[in-house]
C-alpha positions as CSV (number, residue, x, y, z in Angstrom):
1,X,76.8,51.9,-87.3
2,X,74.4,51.7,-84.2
3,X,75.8,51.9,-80.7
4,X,75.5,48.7,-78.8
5,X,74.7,48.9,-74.8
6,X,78.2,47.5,-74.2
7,X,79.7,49.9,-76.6
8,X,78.1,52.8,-74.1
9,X,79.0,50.7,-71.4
10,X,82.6,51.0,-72.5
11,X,82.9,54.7,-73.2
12,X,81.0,55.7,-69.8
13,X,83.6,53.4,-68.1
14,X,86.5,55.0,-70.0
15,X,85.3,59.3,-69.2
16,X,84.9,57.9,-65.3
17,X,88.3,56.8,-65.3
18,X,89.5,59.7,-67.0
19,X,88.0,61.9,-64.6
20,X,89.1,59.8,-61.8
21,X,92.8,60.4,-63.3
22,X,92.6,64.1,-63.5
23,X,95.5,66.0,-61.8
24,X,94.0,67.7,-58.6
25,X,92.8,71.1,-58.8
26,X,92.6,71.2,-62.8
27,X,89.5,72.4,-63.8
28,X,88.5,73.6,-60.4
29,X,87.8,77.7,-60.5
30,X,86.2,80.4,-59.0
31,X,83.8,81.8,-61.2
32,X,81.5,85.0,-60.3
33,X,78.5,86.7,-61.8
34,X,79.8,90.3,-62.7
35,X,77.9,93.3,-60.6
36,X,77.9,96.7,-60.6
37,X,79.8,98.5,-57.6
38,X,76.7,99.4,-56.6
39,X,75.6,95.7,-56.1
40,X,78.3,94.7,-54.2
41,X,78.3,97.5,-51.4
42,X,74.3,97.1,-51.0
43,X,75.1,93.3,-50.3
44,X,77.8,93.3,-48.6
45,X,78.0,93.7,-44.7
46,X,80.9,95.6,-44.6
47,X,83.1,98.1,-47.1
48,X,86.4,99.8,-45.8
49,X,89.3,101.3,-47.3
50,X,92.2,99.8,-45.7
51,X,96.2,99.0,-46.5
52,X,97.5,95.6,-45.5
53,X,100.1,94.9,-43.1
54,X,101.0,91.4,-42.9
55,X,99.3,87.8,-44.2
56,X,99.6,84.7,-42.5
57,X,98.1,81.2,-43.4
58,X,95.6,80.0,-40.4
59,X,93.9,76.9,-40.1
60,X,90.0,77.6,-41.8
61,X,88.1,76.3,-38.3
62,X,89.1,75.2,-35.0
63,X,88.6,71.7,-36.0
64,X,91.8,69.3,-35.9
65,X,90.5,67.1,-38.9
66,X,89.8,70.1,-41.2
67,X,92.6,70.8,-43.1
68,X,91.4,73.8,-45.1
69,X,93.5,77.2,-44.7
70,X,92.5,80.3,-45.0
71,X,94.7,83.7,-45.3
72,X,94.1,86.1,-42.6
73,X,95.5,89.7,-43.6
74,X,96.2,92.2,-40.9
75,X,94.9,95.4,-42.1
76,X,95.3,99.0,-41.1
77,X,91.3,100.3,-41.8
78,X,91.5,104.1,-43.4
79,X,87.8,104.3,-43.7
80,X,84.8,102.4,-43.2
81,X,81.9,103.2,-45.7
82,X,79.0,100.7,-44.8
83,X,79.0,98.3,-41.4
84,X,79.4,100.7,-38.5
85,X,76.7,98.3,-36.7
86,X,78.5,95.2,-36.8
87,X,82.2,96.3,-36.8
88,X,84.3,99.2,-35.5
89,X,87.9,99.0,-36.3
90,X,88.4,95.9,-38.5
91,X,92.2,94.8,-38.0
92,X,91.6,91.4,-39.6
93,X,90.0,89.9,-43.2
94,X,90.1,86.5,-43.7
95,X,89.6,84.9,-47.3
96,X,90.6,81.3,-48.7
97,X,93.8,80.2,-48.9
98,X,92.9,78.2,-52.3
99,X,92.3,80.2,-55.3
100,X,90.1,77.5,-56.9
101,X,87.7,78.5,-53.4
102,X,87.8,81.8,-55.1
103,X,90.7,83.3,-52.4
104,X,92.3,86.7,-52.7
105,X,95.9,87.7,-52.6
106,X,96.8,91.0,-52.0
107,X,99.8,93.4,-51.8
108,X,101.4,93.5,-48.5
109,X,103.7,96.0,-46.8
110,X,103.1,98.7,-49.2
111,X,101.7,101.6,-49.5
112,X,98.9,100.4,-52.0
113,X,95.4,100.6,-50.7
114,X,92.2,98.7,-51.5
115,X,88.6,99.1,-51.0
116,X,87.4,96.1,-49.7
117,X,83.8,95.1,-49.9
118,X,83.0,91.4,-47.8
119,X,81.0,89.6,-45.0
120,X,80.9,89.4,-41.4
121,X,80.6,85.9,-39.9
122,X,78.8,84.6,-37.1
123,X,82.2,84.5,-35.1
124,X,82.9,87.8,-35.9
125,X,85.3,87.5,-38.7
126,X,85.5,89.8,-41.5
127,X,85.5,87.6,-44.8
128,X,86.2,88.2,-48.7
129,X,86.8,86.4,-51.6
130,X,86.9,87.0,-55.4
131,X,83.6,87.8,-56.0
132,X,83.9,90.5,-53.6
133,X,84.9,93.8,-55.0
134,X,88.2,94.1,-54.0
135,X,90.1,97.1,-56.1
136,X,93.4,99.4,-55.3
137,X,92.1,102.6,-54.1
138,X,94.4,104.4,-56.9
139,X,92.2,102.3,-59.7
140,X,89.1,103.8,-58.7
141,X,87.3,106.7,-60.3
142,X,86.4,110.2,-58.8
143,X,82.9,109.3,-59.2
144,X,83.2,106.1,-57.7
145,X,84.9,107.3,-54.6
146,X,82.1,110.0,-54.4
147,X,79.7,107.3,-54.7
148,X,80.8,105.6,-51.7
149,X,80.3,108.0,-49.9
150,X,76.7,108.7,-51.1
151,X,75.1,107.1,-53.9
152,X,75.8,103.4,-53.6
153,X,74.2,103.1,-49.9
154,X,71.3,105.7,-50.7
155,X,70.1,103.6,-53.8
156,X,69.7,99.8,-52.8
157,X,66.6,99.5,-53.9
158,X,67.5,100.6,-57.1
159,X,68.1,97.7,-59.8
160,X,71.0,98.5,-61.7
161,X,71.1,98.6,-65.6
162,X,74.1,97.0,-66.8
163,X,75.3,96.9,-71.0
164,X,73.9,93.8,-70.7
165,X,70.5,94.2,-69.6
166,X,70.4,96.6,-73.0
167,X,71.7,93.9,-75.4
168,X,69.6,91.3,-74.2
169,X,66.4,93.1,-72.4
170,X,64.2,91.3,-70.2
171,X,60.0,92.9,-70.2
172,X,59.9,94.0,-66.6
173,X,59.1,97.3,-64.4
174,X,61.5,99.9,-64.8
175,X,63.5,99.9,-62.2
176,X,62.9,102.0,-59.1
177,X,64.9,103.5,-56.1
178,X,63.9,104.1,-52.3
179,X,63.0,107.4,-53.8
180,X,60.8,106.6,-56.5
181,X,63.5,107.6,-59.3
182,X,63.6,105.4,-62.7
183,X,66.5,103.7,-63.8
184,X,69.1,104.8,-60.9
185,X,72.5,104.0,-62.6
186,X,73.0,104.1,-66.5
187,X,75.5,100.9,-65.6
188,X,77.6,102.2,-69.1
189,X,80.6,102.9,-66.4
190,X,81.5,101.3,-63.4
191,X,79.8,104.8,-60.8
192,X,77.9,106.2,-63.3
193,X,75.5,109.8,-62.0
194,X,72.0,108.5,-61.0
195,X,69.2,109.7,-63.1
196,X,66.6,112.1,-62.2
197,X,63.7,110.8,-64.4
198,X,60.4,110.2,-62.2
199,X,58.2,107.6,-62.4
């Protein structure tokens, strides 16, 4: 049986009302593109290890009419990897209050630490979110930590291959470091070695 234009007409209304009806917040997420380690220091503008003090809910802006919240955690930095031009001693990250606006809640008062990757804003504020990579300290690898301190930053220029890239290739130029190495990370772990193959 053929749809008529007021049958259509019917159903469209019905979905729009459905949708108008929808609890708030359902079906709202956070969603982010997995990345490599590697990926997130190179874009990020700042990566510290740090423990977190306290967390207090702030209002987002200085604006009286916006009523969005953000979390500013008070941090105690233990080491700063990347952003010595923009920051010193970072005692503050802020991130969304709202999880659906892809906020982060972390452990406060104890003596778990994180490695923090995130942004610095125009005001000066030091901000992450979910897509961020934000992990415990403990949950990180040895070669990991090591490539904090020297791989990651050294190779930005360096595509990395992730398990995906292998399953599903895409024809283009091997990829290539600031050095002129092939295929910098094997992207089969999370800090995989870098390779030494030359172009």
């Amino acid at each position: 049986m053929p749809w008529s234009p007021l049958d259509a007409l019917s159903w469209a209304l019905v979905l729009r009302l459905l949708a108008l009806l929808r609890p708030p917040g359902l079906g709202e997420a956070c969603t982010c593109a997995p990345a490599h380690p590697q990926q997130h220091v190179c874009h990020s503008a700042l990566v510290i290890r740090a423990k977190i003090s306290s967390e207090k809910v702030v209002p987002a802006s200085e604006d009286p009419t916006d009523t969005q919240k953000m979390i500013r955690y008070e941090i105690k930095q233990i080491k700063m990897f990347k952003g010595f031009e923009k920051a010193n001693d970072v005692q503050y990250v802020y991130t969304p209050f709202d999880s659906s606006l892809c906020g982060v809640k972390l452990e406060t008062n104890s003596q778990k630490q994180y490695l923090l990757t995130g942004q610095i804003l125009s005001d000066g504020k030091v901000f992450i979110h979910l897509c961020n990579y934000i992990e415990p300290w403990e949950d990180l690898s040895w070669v990991q930590r090591e490539s904090l301190n020297h791989h990651y930053h050294q190779n930005c220029g360096c595509q990395v291959r992730s398990p995906l890239a292998t399953r599903y290739p895409v024809p283009s130029q091997p990829p290539m470091s600031v050095s002129g190495q092939t295929g910098c990370w094997n992207g089969s772990s999370m800090g995989t070695r870098p390779s030494t193959m030359s172009a």
